[in-house]
C-alpha positions as CSV (number, residue, x, y, z in Angstrom):
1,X,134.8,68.6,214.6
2,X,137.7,67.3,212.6
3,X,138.1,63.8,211.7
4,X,140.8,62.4,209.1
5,X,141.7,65.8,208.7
6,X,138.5,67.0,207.7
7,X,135.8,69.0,209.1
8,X,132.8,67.4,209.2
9,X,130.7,70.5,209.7
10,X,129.5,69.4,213.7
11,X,130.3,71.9,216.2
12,X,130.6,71.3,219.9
13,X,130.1,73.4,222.4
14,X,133.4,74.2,224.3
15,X,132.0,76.5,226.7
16,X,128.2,75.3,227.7
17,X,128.3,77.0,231.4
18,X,129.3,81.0,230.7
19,X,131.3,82.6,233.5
20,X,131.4,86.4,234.4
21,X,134.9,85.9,235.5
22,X,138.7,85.7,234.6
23,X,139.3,85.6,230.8
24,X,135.9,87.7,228.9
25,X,136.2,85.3,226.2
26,X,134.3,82.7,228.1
27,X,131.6,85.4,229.3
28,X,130.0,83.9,225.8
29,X,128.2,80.9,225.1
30,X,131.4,79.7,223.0
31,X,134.7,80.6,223.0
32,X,135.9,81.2,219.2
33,X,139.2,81.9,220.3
34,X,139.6,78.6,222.1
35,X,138.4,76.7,219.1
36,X,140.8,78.6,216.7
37,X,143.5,77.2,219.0
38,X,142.1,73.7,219.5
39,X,141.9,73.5,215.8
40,X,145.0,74.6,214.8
41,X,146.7,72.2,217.5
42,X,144.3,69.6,215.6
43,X,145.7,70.5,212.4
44,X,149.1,71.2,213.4
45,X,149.1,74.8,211.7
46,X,150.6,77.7,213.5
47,X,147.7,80.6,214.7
48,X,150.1,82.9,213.1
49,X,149.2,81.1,209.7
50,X,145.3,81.6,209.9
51,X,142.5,83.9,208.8
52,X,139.6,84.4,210.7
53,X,136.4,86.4,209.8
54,X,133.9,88.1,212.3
55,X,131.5,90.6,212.9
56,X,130.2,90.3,216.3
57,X,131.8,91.0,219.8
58,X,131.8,87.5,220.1
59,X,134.4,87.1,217.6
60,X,136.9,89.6,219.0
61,X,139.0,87.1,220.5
62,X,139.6,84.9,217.9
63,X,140.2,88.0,215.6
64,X,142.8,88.8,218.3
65,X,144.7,85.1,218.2
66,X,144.4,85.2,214.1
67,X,147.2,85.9,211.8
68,X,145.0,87.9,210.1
69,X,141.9,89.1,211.8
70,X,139.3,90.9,209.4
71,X,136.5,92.6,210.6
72,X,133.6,91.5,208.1
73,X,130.5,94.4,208.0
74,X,131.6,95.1,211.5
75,X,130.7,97.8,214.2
76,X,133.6,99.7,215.1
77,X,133.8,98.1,218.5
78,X,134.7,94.8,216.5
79,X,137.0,96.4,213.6
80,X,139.1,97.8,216.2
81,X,140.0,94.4,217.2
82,X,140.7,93.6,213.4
83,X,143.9,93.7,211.2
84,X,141.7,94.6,208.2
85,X,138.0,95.5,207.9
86,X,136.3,94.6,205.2
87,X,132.6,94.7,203.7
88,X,133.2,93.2,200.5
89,X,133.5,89.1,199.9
90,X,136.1,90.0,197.3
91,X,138.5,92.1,199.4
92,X,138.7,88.9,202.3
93,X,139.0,86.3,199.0
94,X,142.1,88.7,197.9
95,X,143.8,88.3,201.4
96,X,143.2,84.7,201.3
97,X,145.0,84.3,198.0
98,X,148.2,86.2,199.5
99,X,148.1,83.9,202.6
């Protein structure tokens, strides 16, 4: 949650009723994707302009709608999604510097 343009660290669900259907994102108990989008429509910052970091299929998504997606001590079928894979906190703190 965001309030006064800060995240107060609470997390609602999105997505409390999964569904088998349509769009796979929402197969999950949460959407990441959905709330990367949400929050940079919050925040008024472009997706193209934002790093996200995940290791899990249920990440894939949001690595997808990122600017810069890194796959974070990933299986493959998650670092395939990624722009970068990484296993090193130092190699994703360098990207974030550049961004």
């Amino acid at each position: 949650v965001v309030h006064e343009n800060r995240f107060t660290g609470e997390v609602r669900m999105h997505n409390k009723h999964p569904v088998k259907e349509g769009d796979e994102c929402r197969m999950h108990s949460i959407c990441k994707r959905d709330v990367l989008l949400h929050l940079c429509k919050e925040l008024d910052i472009p997706p193209e302009h934002t790093i996200a970091v995940g290791d899990g299929e249920v990440d894939i998504f949001m690595l997808e709608a990122a600017g810069l997606g890194i796959a974070f001590n990933a299986p493959e079928t998650v670092r395939k999604h990624a722009d970068i894979a990484a296993s090193d906190l130092i190699e994703i703190l360098k990207y974030a510097r550049e961004v």
